[in-house]
C-alpha positions in Angstrom: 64.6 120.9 66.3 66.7 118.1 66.8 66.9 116.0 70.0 71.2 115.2 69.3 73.2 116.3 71.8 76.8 117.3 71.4 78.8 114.7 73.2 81.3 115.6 75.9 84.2 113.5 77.3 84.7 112.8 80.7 87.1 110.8 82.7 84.5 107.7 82.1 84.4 107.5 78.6 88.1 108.1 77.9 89.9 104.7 76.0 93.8 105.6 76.2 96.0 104.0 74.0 99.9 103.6 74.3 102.2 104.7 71.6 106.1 104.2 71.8 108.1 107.1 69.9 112.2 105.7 69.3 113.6 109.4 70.0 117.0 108.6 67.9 118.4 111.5 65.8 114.6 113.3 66.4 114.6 117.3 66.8 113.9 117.4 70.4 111.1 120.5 69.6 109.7 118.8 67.3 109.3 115.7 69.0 108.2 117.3 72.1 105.5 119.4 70.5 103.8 115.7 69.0 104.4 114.2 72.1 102.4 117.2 73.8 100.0 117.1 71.6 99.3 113.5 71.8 99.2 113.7 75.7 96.3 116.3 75.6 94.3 113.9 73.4 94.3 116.8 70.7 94.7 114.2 67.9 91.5 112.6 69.2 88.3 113.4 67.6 86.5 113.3 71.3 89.5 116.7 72.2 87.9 118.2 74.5 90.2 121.0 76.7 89.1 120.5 80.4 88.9 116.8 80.2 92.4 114.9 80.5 91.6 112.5 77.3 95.4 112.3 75.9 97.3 108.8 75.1 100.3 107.6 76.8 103.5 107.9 75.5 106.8 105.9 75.9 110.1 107.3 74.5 113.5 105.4 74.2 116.5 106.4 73.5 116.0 109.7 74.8 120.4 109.9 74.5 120.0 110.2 71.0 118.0 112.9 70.9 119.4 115.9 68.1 119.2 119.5 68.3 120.6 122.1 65.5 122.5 124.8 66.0 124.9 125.9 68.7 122.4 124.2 71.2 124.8 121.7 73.2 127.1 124.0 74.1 124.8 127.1 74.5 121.7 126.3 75.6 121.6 126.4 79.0 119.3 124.4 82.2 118.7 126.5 85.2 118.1 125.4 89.2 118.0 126.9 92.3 118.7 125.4 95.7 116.4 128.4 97.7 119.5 129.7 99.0 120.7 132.9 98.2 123.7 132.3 95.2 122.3 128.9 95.0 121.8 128.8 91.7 123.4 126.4 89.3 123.3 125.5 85.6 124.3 122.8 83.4 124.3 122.9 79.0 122.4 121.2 77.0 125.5 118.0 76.4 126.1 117.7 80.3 122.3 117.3 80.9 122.1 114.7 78.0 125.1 113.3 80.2 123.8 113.2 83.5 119.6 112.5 82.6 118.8 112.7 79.3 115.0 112.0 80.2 115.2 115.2 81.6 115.6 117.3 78.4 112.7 116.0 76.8 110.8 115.9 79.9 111.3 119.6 80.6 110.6 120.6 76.7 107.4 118.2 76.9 106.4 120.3 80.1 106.6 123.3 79.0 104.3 122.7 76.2 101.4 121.6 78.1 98.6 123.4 80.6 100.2 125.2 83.7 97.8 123.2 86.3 96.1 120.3 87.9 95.7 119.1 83.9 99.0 119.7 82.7 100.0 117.5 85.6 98.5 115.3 85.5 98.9 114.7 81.4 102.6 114.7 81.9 102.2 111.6 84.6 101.2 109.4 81.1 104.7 110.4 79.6 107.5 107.6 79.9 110.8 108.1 79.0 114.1 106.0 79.2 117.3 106.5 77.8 118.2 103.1 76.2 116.3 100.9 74.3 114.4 99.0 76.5 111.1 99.7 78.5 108.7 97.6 80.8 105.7 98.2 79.2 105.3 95.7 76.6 102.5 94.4 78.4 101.0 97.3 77.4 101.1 96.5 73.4 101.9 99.7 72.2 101.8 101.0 68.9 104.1 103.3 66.9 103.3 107.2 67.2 102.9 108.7 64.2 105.5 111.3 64.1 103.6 113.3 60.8 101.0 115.3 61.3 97.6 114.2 59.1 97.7 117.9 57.2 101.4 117.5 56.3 101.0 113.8 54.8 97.7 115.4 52.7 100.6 118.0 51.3 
């Protein structure tokens, strides 16, 4: 019987690293899926589900961002003010107008846990529309947009 025990991550133990993602002419579900997936630390070997041990992420030019399809015109973002027929919506192209963060911000959201985690791994998520960021202090690195399984293939 051996006296290993499987090691667990906790808040402690966590090293985060920063990666910077350049979002120009990237599929915005595509991208957003990585970007999940980096935030939820599933591409770290220490993974573990109830433990936030994700990276943080910096996008720029979120503007740029490309979608197939009928998807600027037809794709559609819905809010509601809390008052009855206050319920607006805006396409795809006048979001990227308005706050293109947004669009990626939403489709990043939507991919992660629906609680105090999820919540909490989206706060590591920084996204501006131009080129420039304040976080070069930070010494990011590029985020490898290819998954390890597909550069194998």
């Amino acid at each position: 019987m051996s006296t290993q025990r499987t090691q667990s991550a906790n808040a402690a133990t966590v090293d985060r690293k920063w990666y910077t993602v350049d979002a120009t002419d990237q599929n915005l579900g595509r991208l957003a899926s990585i970007i999940a997936e980096t935030l939820r630390g599933k591409r770290n070997p220490w993974y573990t589900p109830h433990v936030d041990t994700g990276d943080f992420v910096v996008v720029t030019n979120a503007e740029k961002i490309a979608v197939t399809g009928k998807k600027l015109t037809e794709k559609r973002y819905y809010r509601h003010s809390g008052y009855p027929g206050g319920i607006r919506s805006r396409t795809l192209q006048e979001q990227l107008d308005r706050r293109p963060e947004e669009v990626l911000r939403k489709a990043v959201k939507g991919m992660l846990p629906k609680n105090r985690l999820g919540r909490a791994q989206l706060k590591k998520l920084k996204i501006y529309a131009g080129p420039d960021h304040p976080h070069e202090a930070q010494q990011a690195e590029p985020l490898r947009l290819t998954r390890v399984a597909e550069e194998k293939a």
